[in-house]
FIPA-629874 format. One record per residue: x, y, z of N, C-alpha, C, O in turn. Coordinates in Angstrom, 3 decimals, always signed. Layout:
N
[site [X, Y, Z], [X, Y, Z], [X, Y, Z], [X, Y, Z]]
...
***
This chain:
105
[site [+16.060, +140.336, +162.508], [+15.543, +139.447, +161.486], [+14.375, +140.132, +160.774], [+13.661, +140.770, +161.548]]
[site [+14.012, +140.156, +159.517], [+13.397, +140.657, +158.192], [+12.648, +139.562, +158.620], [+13.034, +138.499, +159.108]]
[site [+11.103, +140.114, +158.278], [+9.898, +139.080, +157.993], [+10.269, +138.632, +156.376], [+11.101, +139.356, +155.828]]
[site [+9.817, +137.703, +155.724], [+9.819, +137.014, +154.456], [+8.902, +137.759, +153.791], [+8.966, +137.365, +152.627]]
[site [+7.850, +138.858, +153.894], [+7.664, +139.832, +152.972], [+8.109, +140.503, +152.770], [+7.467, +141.259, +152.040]]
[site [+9.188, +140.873, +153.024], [+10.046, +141.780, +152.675], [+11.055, +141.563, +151.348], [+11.809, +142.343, +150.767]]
[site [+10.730, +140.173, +151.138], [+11.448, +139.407, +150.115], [+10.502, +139.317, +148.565], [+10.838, +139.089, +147.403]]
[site [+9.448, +139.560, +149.096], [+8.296, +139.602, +147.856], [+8.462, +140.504, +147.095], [+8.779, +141.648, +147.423]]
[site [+8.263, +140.093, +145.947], [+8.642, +140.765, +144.333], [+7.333, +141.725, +144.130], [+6.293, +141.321, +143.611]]
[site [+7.573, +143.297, +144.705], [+6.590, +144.295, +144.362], [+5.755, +144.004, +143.271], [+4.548, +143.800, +143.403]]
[site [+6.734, +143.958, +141.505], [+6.001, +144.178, +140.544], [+5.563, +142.814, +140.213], [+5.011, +142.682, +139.121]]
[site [+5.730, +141.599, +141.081], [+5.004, +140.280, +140.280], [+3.622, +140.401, +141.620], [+2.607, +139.710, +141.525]]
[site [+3.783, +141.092, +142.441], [+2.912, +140.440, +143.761], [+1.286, +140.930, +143.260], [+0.295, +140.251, +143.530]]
[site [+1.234, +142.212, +142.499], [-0.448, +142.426, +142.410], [-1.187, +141.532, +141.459], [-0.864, +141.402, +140.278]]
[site [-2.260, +140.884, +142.071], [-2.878, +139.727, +141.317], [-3.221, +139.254, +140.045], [-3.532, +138.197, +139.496]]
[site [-3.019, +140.611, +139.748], [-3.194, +140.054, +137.402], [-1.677, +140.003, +137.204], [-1.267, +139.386, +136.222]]
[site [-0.821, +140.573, +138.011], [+0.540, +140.762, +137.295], [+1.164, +139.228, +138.117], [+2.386, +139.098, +138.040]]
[site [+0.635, +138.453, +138.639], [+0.928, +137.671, +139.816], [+0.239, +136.093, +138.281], [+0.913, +135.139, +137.891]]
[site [-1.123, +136.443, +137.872], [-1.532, +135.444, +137.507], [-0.976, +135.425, +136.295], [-1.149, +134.357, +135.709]]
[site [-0.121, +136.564, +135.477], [-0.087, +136.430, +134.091], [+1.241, +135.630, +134.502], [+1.179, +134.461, +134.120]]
[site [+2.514, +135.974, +135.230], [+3.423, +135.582, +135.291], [+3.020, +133.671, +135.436], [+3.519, +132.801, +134.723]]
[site [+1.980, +133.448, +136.585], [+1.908, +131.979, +137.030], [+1.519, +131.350, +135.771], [+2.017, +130.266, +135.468]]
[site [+0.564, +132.007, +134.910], [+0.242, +131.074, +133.737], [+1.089, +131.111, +132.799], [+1.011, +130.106, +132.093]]
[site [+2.422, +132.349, +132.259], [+3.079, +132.158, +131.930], [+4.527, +130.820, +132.183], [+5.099, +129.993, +131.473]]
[site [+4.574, +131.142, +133.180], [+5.483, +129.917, +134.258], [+4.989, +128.378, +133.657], [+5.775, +127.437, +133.769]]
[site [+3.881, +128.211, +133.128], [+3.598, +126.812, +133.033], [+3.481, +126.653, +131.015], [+3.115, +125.661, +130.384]]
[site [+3.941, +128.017, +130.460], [+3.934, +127.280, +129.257], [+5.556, +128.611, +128.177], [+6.265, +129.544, +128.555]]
[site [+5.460, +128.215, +127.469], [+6.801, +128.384, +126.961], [+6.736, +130.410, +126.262], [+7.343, +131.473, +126.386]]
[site [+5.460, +129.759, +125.494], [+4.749, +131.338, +124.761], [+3.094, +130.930, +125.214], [+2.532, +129.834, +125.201]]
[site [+2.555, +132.381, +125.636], [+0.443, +132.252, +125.430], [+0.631, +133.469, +125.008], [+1.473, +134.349, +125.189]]
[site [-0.751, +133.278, +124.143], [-1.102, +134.373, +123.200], [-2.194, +135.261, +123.920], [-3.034, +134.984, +124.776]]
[site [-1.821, +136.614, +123.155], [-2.523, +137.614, +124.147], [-4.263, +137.102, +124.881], [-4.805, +136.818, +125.949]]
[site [-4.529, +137.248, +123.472], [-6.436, +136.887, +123.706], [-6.255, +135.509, +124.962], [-6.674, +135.635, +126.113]]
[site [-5.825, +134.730, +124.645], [-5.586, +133.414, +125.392], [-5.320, +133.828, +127.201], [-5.967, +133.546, +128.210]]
[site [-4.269, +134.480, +127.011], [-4.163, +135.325, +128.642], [-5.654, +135.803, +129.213], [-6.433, +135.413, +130.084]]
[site [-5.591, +137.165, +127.951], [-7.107, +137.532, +128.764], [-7.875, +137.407, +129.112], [-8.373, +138.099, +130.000]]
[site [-8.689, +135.808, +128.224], [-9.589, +134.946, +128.520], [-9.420, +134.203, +129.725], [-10.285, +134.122, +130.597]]
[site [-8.259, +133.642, +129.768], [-7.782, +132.791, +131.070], [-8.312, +133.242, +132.276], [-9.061, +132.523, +132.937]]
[site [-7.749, +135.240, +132.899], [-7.415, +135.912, +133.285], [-8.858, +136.371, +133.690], [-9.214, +136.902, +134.742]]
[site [-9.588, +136.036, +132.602], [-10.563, +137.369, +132.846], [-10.821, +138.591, +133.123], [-11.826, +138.982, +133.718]]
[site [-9.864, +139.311, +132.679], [-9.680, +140.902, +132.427], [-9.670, +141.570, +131.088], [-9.454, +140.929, +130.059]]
[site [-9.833, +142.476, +131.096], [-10.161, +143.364, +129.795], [-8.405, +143.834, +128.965], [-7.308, +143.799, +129.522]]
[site [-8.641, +144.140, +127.869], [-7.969, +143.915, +126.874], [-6.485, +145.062, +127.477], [-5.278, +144.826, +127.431]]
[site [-7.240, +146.325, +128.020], [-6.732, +147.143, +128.388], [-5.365, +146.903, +129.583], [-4.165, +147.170, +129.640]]
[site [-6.595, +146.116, +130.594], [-5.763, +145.850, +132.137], [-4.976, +144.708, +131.472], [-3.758, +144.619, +131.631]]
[site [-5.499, +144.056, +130.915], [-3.934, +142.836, +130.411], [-2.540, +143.791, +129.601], [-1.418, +143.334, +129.822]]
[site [-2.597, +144.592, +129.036], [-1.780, +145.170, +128.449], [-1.132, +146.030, +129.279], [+0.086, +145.856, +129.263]]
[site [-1.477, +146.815, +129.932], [-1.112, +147.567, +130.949], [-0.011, +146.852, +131.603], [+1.192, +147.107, +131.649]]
[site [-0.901, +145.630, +132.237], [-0.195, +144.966, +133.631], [+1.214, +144.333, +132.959], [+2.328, +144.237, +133.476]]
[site [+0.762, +143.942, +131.635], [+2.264, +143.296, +130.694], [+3.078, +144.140, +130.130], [+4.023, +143.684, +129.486]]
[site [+2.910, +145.441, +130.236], [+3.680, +146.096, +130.175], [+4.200, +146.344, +131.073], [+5.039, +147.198, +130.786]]
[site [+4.229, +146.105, +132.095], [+4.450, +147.029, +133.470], [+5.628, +145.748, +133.793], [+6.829, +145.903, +134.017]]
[site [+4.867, +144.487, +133.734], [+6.318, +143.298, +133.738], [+7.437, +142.981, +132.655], [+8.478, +142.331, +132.743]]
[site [+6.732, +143.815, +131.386], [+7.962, +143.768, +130.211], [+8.979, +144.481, +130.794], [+10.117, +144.038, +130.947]]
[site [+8.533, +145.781, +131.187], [+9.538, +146.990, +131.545], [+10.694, +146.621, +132.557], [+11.806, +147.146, +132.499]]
[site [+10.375, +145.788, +133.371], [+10.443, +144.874, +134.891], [+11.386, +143.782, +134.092], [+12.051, +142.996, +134.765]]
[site [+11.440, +143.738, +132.633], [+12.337, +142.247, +132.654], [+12.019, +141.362, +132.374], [+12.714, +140.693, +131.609]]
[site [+10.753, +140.872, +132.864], [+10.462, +139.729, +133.085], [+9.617, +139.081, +132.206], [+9.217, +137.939, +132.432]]
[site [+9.286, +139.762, +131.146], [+7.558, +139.289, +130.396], [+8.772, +140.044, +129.128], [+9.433, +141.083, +129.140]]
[site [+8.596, +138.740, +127.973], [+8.924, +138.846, +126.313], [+7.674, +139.055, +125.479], [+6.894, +138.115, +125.325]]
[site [+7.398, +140.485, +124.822], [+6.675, +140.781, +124.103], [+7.161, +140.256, +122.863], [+8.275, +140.545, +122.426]]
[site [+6.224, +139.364, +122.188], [+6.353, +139.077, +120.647], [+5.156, +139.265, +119.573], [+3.991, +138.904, +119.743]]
[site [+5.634, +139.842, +118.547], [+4.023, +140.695, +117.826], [+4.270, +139.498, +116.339], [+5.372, +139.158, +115.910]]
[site [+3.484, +139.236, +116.019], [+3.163, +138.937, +114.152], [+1.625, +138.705, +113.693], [+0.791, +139.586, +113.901]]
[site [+1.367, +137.780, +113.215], [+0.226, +137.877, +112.348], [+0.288, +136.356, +112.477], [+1.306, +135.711, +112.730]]
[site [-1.293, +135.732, +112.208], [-1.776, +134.836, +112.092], [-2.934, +134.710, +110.670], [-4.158, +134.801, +110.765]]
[site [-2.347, +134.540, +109.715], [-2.777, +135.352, +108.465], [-2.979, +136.291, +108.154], [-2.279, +136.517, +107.167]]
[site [-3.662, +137.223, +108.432], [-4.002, +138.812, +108.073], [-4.415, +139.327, +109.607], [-4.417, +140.535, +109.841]]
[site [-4.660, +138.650, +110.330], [-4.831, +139.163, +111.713], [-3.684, +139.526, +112.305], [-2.708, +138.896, +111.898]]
[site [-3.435, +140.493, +113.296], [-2.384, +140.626, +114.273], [-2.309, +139.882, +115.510], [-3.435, +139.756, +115.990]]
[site [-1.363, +139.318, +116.237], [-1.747, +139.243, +117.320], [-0.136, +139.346, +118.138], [+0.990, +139.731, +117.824]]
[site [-0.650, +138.892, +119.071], [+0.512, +139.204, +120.357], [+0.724, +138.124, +121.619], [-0.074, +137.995, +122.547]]
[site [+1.870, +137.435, +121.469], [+2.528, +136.569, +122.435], [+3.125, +136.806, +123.926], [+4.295, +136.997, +123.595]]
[site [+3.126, +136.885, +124.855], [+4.478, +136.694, +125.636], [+4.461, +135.795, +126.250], [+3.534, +134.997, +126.381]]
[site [+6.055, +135.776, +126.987], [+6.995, +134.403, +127.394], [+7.543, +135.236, +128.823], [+8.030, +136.357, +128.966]]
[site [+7.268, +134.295, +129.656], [+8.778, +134.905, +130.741], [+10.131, +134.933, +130.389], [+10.730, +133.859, +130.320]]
[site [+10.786, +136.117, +130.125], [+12.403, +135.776, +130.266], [+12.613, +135.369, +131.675], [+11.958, +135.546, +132.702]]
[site [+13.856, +134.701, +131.377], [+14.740, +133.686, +132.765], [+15.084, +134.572, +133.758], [+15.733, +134.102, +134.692]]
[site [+14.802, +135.759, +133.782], [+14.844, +136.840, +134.935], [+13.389, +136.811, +135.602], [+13.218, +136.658, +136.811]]
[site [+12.386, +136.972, +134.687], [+11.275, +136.673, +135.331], [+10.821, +135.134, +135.726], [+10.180, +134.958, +136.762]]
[site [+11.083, +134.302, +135.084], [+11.230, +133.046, +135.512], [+11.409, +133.098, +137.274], [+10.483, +133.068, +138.085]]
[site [+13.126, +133.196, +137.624], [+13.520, +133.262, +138.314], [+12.905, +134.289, +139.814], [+13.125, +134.016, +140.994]]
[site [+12.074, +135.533, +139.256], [+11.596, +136.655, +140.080], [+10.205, +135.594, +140.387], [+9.902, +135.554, +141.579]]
[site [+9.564, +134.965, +139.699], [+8.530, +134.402, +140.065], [+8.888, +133.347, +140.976], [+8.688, +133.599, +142.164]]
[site [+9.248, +132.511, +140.762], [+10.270, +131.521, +141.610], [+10.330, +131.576, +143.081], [+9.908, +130.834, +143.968]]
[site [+11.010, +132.726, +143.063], [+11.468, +132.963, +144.291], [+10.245, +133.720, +145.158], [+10.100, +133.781, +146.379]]
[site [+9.637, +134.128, +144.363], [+8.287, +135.342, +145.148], [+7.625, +134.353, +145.553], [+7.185, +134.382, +146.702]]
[site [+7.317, +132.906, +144.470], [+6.230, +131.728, +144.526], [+6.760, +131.612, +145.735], [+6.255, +132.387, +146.547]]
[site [+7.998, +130.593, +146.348], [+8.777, +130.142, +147.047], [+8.743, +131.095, +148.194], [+9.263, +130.406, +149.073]]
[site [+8.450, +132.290, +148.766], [+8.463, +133.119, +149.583], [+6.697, +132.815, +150.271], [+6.335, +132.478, +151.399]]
[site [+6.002, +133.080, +149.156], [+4.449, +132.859, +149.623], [+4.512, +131.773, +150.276], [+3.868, +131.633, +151.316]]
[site [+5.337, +130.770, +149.756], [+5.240, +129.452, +150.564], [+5.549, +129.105, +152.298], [+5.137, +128.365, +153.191]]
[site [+6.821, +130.470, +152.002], [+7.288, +129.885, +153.420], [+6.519, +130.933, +154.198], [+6.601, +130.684, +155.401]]
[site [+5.707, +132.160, +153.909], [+5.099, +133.018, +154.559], [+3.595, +131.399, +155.105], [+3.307, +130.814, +156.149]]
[site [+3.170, +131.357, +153.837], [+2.052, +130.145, +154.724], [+2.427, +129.348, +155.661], [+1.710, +129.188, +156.649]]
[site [+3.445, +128.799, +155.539], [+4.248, +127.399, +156.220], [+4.389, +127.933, +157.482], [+4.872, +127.222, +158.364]]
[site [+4.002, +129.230, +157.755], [+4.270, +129.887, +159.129], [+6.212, +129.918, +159.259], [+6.759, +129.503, +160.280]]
[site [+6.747, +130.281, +158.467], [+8.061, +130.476, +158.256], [+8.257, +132.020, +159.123], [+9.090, +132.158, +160.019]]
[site [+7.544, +132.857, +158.772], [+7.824, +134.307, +159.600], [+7.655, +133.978, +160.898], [+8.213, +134.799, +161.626]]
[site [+7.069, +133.043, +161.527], [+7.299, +132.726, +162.880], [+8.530, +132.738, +163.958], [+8.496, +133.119, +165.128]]
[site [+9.681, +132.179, +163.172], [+10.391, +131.950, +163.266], [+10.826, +130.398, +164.709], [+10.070, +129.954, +165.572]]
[site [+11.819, +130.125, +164.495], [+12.108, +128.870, +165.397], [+12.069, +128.758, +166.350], [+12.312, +127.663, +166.859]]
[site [+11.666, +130.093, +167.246], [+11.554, +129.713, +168.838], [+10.209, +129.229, +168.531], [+10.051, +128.049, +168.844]]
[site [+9.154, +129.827, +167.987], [+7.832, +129.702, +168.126], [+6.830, +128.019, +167.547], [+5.638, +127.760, +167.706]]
[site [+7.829, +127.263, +166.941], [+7.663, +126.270, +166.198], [+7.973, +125.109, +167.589], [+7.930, +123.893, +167.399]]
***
C-alpha cells in the first residue's frame, strides 16, 4: 500500500502555485495585479509560478487592455480544476489520518 502522498500533484503542491490555483478554484477569471495582491508576492514570483502551471495545463493565460493599460487574466482549465481537486481531496484524507490506514483506526 502507497501512502496518499504519493498521490499529490508535484506542480500544484508548492505554496504560491498551491494558493494561485485555490483562489483561482473559487472564481471563473482574476486578474493578474488582483492575484498578486491577494498572494502577496512580487510581480516576478507570480508570473513565474503561472507559468510553470500554464505549461502544466492547468492555468489559462488571457492578455488585453483595460483602456490603454495592459493587463493579464487567468482561469483554471478543467484539467487544472480537476488536478486541484483531487490534490485538495488528498490533503484531506492525509489530515483525516487516512495514511494510517484501517488496522490503526
Amino acid at each position: 500500500m502507497t501512502h496518499p502522498r504519493e498521490r499529490l500533484d508535484e506542480v500544484i503542491h508548492p505554496p504560491v502555485r498551491f494558493s494561485i490555483a485555490a483562489a483561482l478554484a473559487a472564481a471563473d477569471e482574476l486578474e493578474f495585479g488582483f492575484v498578486r495582491d491577494l498572494l502577496n508576492v512580487s510581480d516576478s514570483a507570480l508570473s513565474k509560478q503561472a507559468t510553470l502551471l500554464e505549461e502544466a495545463g492547468y492555468v489559462s493565460v488571457r492578455k488585453g487592455y483595460v483602456g490603454k493599460r495592459p493587463r493579464t487574466w487567468f482561469s483554471l482549465t478543467p484539467a487544472g480544476r480537476e488536478a486541484f481537486e483531487l490534490h485538495v481531496a488528498t490533503l484531506r484524507e492525509i489530515a483525516a489520518g487516512g495514511a494510517l490506514g484501517p488496522a490503526v483506526r
